[in-house]
Backbone bond lengths (Angstrom), bond angles and torsions (degrees), N, CA, C in turn:
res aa  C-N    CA-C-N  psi(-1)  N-CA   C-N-CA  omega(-1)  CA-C   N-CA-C  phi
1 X - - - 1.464 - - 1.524 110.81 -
2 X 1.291 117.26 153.14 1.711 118.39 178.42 2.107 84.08 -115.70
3 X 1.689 76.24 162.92 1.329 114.32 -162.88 1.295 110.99 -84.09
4 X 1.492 120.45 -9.11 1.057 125.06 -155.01 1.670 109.97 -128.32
5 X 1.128 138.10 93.41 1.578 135.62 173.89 1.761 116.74 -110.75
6 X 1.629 94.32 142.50 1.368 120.16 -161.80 1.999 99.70 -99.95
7 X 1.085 94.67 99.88 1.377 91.24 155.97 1.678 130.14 -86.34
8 X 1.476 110.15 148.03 1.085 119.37 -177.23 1.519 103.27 -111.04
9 X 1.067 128.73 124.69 1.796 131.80 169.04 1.510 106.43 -102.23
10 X 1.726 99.64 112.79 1.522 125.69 168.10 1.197 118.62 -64.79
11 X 1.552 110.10 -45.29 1.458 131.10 -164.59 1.716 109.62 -22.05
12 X 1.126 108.16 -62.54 1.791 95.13 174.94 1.460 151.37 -103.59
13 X 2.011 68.90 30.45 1.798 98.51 166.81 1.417 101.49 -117.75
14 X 0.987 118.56 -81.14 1.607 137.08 -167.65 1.584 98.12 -73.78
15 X 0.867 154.16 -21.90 1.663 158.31 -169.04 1.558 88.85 -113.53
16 X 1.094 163.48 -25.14 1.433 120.40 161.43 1.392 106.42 -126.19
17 X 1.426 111.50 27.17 1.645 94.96 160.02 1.738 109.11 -93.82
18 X 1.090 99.24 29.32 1.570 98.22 177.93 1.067 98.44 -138.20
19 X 1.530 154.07 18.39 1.345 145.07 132.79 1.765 118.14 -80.65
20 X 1.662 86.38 147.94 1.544 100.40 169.39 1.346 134.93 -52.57
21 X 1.609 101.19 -43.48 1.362 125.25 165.57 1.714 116.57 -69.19
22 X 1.691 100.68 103.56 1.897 112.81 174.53 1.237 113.04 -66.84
23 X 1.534 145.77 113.44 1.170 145.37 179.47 1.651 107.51 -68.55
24 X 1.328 115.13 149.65 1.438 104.49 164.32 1.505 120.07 -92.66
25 X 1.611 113.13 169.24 1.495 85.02 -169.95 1.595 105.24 -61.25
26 X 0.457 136.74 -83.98 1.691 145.72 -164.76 1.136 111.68 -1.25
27 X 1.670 116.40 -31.98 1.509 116.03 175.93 1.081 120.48 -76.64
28 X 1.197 103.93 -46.56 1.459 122.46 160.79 1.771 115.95 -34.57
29 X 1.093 112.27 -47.17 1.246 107.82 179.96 1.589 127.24 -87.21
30 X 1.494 83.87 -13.16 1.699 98.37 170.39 1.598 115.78 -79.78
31 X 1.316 112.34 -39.81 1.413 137.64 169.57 1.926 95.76 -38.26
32 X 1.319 117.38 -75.59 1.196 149.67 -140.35 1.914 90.76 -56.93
33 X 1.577 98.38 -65.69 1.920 124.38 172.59 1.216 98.62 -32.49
34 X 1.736 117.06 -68.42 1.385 122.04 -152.64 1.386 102.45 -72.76
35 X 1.267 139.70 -39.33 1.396 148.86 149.94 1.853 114.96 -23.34
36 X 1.302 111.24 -55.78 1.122 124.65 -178.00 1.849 106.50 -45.34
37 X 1.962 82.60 -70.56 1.532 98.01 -161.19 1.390 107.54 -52.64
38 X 1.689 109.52 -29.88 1.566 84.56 178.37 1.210 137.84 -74.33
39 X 1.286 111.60 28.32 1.402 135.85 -148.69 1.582 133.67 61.70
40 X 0.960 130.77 18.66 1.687 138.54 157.95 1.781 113.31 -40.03
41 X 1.004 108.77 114.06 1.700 108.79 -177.71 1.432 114.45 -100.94
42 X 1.536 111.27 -43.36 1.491 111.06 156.06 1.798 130.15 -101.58
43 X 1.228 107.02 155.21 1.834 100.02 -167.11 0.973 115.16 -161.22
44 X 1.594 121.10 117.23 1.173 113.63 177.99 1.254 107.50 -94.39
45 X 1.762 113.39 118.36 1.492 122.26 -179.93 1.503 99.81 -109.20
46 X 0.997 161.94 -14.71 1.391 136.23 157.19 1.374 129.27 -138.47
47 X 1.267 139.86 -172.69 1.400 142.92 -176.53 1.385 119.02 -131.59
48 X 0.957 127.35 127.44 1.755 116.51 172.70 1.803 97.93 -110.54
49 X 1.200 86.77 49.84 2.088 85.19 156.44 1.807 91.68 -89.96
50 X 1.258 79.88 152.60 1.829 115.65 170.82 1.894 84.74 -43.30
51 X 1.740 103.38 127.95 1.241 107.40 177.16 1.874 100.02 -81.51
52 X 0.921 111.34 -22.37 1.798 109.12 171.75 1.583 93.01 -50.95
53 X 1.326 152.55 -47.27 1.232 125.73 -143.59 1.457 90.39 -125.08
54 X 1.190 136.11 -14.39 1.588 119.02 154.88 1.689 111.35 -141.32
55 X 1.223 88.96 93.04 1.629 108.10 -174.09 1.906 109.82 -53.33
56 X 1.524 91.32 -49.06 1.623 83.39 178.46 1.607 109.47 -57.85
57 X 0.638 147.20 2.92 1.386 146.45 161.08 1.917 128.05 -92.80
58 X 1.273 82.30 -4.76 1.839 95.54 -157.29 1.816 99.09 -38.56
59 X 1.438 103.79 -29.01 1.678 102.39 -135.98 1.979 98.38 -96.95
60 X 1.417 124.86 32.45 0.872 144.80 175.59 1.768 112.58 -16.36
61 X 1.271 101.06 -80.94 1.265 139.37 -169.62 1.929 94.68 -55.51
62 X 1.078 102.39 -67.39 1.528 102.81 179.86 1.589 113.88 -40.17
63 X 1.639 111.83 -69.97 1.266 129.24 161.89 1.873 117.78 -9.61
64 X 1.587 103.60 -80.12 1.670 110.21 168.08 1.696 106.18 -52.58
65 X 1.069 133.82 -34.90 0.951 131.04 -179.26 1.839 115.93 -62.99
66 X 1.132 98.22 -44.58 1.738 101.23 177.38 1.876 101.85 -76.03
67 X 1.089 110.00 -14.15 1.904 96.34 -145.05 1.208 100.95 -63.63
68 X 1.225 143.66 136.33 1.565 145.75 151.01 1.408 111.45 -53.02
69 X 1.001 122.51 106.22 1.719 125.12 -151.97 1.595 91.82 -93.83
70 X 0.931 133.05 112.26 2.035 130.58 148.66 1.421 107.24 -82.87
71 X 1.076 84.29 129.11 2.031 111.46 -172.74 1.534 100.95 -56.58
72 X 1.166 123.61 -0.56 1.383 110.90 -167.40 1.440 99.37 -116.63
73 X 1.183 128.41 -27.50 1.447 135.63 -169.45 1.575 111.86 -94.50
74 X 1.113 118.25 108.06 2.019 111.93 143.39 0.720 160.64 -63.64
75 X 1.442 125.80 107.59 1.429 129.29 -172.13 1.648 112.11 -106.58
76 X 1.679 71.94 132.11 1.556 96.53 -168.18 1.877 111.16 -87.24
77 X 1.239 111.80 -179.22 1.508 97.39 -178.69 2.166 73.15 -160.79
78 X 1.624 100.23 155.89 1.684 112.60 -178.96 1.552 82.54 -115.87
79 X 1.367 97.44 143.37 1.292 132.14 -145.47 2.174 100.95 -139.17
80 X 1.426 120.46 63.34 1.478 100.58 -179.71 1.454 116.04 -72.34
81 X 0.926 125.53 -45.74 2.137 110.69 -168.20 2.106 78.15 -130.60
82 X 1.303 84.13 -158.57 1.720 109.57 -156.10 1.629 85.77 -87.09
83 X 1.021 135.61 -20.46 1.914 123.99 -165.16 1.378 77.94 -107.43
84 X 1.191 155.42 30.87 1.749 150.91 124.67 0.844 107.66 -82.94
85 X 1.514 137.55 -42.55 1.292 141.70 -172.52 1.294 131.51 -103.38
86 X 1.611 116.85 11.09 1.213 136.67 149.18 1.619 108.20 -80.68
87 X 1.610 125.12 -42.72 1.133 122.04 175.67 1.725 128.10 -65.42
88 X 1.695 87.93 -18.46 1.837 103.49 178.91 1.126 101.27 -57.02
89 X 1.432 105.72 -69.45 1.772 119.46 -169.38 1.443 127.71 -50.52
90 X 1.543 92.55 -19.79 2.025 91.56 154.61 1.079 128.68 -87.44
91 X 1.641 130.75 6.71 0.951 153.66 147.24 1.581 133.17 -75.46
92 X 1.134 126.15 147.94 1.730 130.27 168.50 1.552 118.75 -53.25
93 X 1.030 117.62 -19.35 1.282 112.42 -166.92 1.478 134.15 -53.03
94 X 1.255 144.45 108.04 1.062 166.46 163.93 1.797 117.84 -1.78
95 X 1.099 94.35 -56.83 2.076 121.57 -163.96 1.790 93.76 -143.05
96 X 1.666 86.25 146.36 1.941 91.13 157.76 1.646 82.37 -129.81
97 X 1.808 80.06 157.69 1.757 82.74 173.87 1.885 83.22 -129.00
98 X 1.337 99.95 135.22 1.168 106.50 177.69 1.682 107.97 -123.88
99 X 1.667 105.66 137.56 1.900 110.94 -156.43 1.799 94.25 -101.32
100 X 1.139 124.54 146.47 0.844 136.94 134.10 1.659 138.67 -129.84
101 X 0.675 126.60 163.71 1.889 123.44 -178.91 1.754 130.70 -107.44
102 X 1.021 105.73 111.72 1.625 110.01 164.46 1.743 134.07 -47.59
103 X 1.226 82.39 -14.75 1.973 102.50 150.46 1.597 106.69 -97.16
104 X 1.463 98.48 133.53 1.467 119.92 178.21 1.328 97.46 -65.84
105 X 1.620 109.73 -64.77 1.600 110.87 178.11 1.186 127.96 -53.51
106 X 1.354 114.94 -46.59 1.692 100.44 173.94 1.174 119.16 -73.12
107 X 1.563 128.51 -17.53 1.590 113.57 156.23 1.400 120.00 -55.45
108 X 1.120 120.29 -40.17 1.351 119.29 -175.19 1.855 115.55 -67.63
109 X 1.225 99.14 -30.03 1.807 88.91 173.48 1.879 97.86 -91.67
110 X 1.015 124.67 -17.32 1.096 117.77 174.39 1.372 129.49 -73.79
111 X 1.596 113.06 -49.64 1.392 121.73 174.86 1.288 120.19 -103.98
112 X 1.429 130.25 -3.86 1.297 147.59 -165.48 1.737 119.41 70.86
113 X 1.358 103.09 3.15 1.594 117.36 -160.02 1.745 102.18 -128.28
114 X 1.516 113.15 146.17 1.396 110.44 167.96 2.017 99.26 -64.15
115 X 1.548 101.29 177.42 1.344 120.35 -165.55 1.681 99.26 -75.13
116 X 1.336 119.22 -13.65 1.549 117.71 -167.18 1.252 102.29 -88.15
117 X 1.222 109.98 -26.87 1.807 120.18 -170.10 1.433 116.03 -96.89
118 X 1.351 109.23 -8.33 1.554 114.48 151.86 1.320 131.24 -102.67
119 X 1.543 107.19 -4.39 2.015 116.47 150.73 1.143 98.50 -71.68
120 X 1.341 135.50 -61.33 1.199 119.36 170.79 1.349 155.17 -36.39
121 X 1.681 118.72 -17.52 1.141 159.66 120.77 1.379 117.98 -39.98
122 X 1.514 110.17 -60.61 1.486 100.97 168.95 1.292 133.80 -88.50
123 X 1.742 117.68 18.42 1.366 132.75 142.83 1.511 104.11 -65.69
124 X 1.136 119.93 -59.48 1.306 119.39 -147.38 1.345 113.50 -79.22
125 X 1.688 146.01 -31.93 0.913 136.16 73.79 1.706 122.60 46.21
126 X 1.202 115.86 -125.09 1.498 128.63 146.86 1.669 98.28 22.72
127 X 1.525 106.99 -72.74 1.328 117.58 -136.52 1.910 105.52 -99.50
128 X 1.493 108.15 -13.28 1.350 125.64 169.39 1.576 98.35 -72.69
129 X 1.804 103.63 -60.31 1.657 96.78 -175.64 1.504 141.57 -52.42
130 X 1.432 95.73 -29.10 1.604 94.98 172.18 1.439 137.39 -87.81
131 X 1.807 97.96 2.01 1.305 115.10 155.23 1.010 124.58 -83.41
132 X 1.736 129.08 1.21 1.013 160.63 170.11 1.530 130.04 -75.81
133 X 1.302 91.02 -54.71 1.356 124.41 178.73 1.603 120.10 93.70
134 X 1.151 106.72 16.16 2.037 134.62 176.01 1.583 106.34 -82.77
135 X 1.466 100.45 115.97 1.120 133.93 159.46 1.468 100.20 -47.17
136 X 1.647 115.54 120.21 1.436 121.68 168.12 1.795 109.15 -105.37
137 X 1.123 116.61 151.87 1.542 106.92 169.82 2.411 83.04 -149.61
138 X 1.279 85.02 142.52 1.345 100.43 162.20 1.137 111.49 -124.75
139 X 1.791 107.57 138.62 1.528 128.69 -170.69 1.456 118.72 -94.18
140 X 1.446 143.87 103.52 1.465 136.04 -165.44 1.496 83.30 -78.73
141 X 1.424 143.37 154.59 0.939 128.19 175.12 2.029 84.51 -140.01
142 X 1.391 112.51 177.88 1.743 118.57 -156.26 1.837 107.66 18.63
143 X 1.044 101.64 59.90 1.723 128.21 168.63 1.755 103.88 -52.80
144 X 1.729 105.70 -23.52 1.649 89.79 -143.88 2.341 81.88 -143.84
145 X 1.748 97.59 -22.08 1.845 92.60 -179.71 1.236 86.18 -178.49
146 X 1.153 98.25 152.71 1.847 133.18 -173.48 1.922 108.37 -116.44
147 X 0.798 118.07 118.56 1.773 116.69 -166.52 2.198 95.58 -85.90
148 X 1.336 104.66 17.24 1.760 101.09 169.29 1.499 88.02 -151.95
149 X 1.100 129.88 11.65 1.504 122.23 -176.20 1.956 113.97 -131.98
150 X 1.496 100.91 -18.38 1.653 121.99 164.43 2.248 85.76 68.48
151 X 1.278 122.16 -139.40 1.094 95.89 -152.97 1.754 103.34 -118.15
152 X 1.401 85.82 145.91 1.522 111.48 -158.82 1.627 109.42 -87.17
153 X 1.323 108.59 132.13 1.550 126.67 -158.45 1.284 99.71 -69.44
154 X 1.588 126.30 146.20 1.114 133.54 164.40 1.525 89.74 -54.26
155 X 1.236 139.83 -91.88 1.713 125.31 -153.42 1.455 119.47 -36.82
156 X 1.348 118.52 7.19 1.397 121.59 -178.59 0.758 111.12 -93.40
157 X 1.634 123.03 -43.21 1.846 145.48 176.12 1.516 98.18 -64.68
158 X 0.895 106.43 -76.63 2.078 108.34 166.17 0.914 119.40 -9.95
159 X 1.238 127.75 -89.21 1.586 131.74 147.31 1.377 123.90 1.04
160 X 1.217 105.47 -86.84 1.701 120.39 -166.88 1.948 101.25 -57.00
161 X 1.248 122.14 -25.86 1.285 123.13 177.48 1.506 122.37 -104.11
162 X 1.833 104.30 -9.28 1.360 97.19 149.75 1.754 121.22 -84.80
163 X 1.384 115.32 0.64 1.554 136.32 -164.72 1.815 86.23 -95.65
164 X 0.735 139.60 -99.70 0.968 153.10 -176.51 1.593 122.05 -28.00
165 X 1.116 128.52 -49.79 1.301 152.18 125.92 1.585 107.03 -8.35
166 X 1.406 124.10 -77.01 1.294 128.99 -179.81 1.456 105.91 -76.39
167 X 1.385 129.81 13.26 1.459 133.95 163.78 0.989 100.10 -88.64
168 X 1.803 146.51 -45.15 0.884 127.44 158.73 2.089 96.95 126.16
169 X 1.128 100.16 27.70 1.948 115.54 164.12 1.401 115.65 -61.54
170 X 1.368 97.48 151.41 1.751 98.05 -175.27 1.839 87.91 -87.67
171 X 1.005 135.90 -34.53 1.404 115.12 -152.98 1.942 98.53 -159.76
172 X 1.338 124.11 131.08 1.416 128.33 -154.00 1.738 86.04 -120.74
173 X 1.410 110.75 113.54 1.672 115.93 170.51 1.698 112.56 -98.83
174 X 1.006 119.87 112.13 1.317 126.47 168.68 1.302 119.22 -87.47
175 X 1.938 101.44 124.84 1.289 109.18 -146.53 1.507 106.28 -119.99
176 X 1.531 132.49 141.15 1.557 129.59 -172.58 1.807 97.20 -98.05
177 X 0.722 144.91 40.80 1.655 157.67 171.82 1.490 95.24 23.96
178 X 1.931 95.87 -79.99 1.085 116.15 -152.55 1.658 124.36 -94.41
179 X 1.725 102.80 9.69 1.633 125.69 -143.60 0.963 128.71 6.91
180 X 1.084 107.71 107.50 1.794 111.59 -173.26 1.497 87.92 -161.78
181 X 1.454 129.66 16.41 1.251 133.76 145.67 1.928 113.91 -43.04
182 X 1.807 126.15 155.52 0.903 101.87 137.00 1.642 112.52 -142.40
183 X 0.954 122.32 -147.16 1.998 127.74 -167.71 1.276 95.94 -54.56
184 X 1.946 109.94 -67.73 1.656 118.87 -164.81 1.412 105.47 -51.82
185 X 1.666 115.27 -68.22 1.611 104.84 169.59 1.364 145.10 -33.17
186 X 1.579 102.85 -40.11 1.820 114.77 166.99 1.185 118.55 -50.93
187 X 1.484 120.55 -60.99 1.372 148.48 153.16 1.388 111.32 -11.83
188 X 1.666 115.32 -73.42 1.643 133.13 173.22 1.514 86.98 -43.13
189 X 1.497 94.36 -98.12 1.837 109.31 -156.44 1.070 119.99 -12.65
190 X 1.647 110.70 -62.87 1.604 116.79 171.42 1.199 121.00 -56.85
191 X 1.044 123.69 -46.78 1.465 100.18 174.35 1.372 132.50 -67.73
192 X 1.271 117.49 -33.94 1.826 127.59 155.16 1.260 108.98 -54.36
193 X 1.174 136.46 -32.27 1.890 118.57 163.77 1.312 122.33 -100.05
194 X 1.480 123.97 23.83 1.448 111.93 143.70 1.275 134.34 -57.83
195 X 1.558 92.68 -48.45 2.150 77.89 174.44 0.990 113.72 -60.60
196 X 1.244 139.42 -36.52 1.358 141.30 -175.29 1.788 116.03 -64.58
197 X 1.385 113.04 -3.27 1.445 119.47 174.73 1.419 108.82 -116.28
198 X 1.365 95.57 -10.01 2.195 101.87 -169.75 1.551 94.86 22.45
199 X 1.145 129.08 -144.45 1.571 120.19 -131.99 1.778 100.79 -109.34
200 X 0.985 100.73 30.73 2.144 98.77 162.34 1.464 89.57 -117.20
201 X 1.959 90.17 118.19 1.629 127.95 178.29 1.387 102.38 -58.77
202 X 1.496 95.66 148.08 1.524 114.51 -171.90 1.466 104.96 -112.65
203 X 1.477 100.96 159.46 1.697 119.98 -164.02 1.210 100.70 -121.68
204 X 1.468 121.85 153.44 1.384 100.58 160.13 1.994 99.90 -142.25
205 X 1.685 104.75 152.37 1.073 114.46 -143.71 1.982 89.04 -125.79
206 X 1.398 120.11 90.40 1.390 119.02 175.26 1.531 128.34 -118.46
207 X 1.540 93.97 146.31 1.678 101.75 -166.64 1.552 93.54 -106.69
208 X 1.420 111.03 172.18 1.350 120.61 -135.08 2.042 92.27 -130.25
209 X 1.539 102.91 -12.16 1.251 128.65 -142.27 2.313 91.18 -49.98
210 X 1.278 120.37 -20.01 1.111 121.38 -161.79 1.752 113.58 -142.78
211 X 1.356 93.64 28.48 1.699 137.54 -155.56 1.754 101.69 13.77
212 X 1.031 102.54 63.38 2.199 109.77 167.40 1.422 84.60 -105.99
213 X 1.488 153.43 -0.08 1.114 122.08 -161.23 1.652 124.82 -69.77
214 X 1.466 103.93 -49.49 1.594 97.48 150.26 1.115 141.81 -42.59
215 X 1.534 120.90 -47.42 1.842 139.15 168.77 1.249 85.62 -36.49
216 X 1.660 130.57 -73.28 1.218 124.93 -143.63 1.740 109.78 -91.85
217 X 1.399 118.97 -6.97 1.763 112.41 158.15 1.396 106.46 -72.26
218 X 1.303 131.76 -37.39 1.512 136.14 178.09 1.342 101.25 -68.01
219 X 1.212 144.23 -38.45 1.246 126.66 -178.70 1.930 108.89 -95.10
220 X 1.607 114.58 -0.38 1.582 108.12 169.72 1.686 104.95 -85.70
221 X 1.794 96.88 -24.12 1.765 86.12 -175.73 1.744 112.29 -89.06
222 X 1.402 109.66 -8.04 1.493 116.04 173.82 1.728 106.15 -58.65
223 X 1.407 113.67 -45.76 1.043 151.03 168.39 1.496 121.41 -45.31
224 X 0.978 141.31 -20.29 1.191 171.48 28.71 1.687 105.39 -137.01
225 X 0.828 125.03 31.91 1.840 128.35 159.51 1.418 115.58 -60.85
226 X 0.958 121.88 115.00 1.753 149.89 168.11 1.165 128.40 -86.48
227 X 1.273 115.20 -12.75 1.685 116.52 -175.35 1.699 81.68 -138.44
228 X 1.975 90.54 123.26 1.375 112.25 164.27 1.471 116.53 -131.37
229 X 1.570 113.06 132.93 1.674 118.95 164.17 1.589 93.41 -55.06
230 X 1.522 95.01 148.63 1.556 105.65 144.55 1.746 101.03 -168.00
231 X 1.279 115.46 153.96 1.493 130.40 -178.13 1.596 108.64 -98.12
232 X 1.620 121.47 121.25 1.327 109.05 153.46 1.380 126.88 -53.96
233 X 1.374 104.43 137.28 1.084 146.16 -172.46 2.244 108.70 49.40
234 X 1.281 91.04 20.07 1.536 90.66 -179.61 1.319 137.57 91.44
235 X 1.410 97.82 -0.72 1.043 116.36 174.20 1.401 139.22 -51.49
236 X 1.641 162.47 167.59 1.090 153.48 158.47 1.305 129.11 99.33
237 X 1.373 141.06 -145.53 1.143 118.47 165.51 1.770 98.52 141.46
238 X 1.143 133.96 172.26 1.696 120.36 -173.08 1.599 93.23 -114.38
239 X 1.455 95.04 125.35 1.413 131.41 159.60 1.862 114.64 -29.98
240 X 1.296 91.46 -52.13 1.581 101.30 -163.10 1.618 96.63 -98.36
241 X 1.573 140.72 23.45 1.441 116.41 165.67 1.508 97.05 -133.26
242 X 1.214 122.28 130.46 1.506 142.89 169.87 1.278 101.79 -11.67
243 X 1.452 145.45 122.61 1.766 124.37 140.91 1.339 89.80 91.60
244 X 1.473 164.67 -25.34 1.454 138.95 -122.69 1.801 84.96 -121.46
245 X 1.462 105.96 107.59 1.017 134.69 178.38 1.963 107.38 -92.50
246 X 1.248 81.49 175.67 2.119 91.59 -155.86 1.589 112.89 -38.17
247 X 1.291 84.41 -154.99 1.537 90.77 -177.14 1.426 116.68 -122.73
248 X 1.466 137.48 176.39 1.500 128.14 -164.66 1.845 86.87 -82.17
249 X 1.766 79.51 131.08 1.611 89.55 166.71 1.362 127.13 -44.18
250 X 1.500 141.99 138.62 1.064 137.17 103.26 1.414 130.12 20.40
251 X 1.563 107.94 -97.38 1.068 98.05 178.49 1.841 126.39 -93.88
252 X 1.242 124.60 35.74 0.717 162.80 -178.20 1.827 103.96 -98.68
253 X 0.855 111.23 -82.74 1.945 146.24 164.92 2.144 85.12 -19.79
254 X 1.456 87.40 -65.66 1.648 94.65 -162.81 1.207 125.87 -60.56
255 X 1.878 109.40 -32.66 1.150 122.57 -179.87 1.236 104.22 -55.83
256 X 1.603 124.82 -74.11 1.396 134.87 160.08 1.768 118.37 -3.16
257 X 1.297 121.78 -50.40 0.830 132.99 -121.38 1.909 85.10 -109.51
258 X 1.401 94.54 -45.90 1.595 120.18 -173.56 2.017 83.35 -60.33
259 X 1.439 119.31 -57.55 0.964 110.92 -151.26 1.509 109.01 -68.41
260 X 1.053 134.17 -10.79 1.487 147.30 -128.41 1.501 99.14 -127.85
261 X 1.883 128.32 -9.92 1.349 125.30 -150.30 1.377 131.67 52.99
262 X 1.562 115.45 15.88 1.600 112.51 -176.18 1.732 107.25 -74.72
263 X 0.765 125.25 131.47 1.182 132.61 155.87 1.903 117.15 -59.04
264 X 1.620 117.50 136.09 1.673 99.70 176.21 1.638 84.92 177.29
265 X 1.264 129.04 10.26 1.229 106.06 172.02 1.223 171.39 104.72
266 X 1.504 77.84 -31.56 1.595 117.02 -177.31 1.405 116.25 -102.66
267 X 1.326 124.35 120.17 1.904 111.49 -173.17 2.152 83.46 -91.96
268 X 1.300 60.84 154.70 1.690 77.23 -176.67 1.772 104.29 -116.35
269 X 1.199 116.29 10.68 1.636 107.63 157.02 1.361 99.42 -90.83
270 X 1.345 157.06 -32.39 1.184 173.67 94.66 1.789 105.82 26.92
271 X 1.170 115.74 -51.10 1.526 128.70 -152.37 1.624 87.41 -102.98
272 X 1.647 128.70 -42.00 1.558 113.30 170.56 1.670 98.41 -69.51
273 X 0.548 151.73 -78.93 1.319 144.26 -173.99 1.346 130.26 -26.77
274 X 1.102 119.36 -10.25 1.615 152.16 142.89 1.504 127.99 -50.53
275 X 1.576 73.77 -60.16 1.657 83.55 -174.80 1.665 108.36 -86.48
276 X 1.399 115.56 -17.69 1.632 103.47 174.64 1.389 108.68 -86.63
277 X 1.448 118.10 14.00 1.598 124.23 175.10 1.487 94.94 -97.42
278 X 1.202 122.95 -11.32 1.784 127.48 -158.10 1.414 85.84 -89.34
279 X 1.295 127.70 -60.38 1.451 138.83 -169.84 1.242 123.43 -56.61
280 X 1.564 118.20 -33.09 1.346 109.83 156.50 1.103 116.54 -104.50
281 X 1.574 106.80 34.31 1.747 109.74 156.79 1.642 121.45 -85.95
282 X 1.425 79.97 -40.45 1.973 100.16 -164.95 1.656 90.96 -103.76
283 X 1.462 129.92 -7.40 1.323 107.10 167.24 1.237 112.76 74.64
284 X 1.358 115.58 37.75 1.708 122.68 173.29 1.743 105.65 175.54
285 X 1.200 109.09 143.47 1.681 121.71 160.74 1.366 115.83 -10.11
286 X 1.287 125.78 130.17 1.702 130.38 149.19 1.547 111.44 -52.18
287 X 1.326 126.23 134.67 1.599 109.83 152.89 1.238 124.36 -54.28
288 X 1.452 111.14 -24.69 1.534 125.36 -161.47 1.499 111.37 -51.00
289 X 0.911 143.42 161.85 1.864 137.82 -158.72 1.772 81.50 -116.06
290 X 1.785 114.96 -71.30 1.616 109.13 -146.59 1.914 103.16 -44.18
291 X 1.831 119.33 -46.41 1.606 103.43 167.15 1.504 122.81 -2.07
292 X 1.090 99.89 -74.03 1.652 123.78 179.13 1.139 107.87 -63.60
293 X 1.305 124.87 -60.94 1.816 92.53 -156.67 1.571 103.57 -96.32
294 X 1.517 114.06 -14.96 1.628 108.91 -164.97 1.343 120.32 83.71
295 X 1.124 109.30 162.51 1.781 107.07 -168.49 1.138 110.02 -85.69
296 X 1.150 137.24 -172.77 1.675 137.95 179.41 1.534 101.72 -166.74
297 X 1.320 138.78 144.40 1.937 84.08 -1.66 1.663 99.29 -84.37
298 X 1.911 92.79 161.12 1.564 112.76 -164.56 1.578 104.28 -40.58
299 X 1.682 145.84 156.92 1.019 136.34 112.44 1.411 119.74 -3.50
């Protein structure tokens, strides 16, 4: 294992396109700062999905437009087909992370396209950005179960990350959609799709939906994975799969992380304080546990 892990903060991509409560931009951009200062280096702050299908997101463009950019930090923007990613590139953004799925079926209600025809996309893509100079990462997303497909074969994950891979991505995140991932499986999976990534570093992307989501970041970084999603205060979760509740906390992620000697950056008295700004954003509780109890031992 290395000593050193990279968090990625979803929170104001993936963490509020799954609340009721629409942020305005302004919060959004306040969200984004306070994220920063607590030290966050990478971030996904917006989406260019079709604002018809995730409205809390509509306001993309505005968003990059306000952000106070620090030269040191990336901001990411989600990127689904090529008319998202024509709209990226008029934007600042740093990285696109573009999702696809290891279920045939859930790509298809998701992207409108089987899973081959959105590697194909993320060749094409891929190959605009690095003339660009944009960080690409592609997302395997139901890595581990499909909520119309029940659970999805390691040779499916294989596949889609040897597909993707030969598209030519800076970095391949393997994603639990619907969580119903657990430790032993993480453990397996990952290690059966390394060859299939040969040497572009892997991410890993976990939901909390059946609370293993930690079990199974502790067993991707046992594993040797270094770059982890996580959402302040836990928030979010995908729109389009039945039940699939947030993502592994933030500050949750850190506590762990604090306890463990990892190095990553982030003060986590800084990062609760975030998240109780989240709560009287969206007008209800964090899932996140540290909120509540506080770190230990106390400050």
């Amino acid at each position: 294992m290395q000593n050193k892990i990279q968090i990625v903060e979803v929170g104001p991509r993936d963490g509020l396109q799954n609340e009721a409560e629409i942020l305005s931009t302004d919060d959004k951009l306040l969200l984004i700062d306070h994220l920063v200062a607590s030290g966050i280096r990478r971030i996904e702050a917006v989406s260019f999905a079709h604002p018809k299908h995730v409205p809390q997101l509509a306001d993309a463009e505005a968003v990059m437009a306000g952000i106070n950019k620090h030269p040191d930090v990336s901001y990411i923007g989600l990127v689904m087909n090529w008319r998202g990613w024509l709209r990226a590139v008029e934007t600042d953004v740093d990285e696109v992370n573009i999702p696809l799925f290891a279920s045939n079926t859930f790509n298809m209600k998701n992207q409108g396209v089987p899973t081959s025809e959105t590697i194909d996309v993320v060749r094409d893509i891929a190959g605009d950005a690095h003339k660009r100079d944009i960080y690409v990462t592609a997302t395997i997303g139901t890595a581990w179960g499909c909520p119309f497909e029940g659970e999805v074969p390691t040779d499916a994950v294989i596949d889609a990350v040897a597909g993707v891979a030969a598209a030519g991505v800076d970095e391949i995140a393997i994603a639990d959609t619907i969580g119903v991932a657990d430790p032993w499986s993480v453990t397996q999976r990952l290690t059966a799709i390394r060859s299939a990534a040969g040497e572009i570093p892997l991410r890993v992307h976990f939901h909390d939906t059946r609370h293993t989501g930690i079990a199974n970041t502790y067993a991707a970084i046992e594993a040797g994975v270094t770059t982890i999603d996580a959402s302040v205060g836990g928030i979010g979760g995908c729109p389009f799969a039945p039940a699939a509740t947030g993502n592994i906390a933030t500050d949750d992620l850190v506590y762990m992380l604090n306890r463990g000697g990892f190095e990553h950056g982030v003060s986590l008295a800084s990062l609760i304080g975030v998240s109780q700004e989240v709560e009287s954003l969206i007008h209800k509780p964090v899932p996140a546990m540290l909120p509540v109890a506080g770190d230990f031992p106390p400050a």
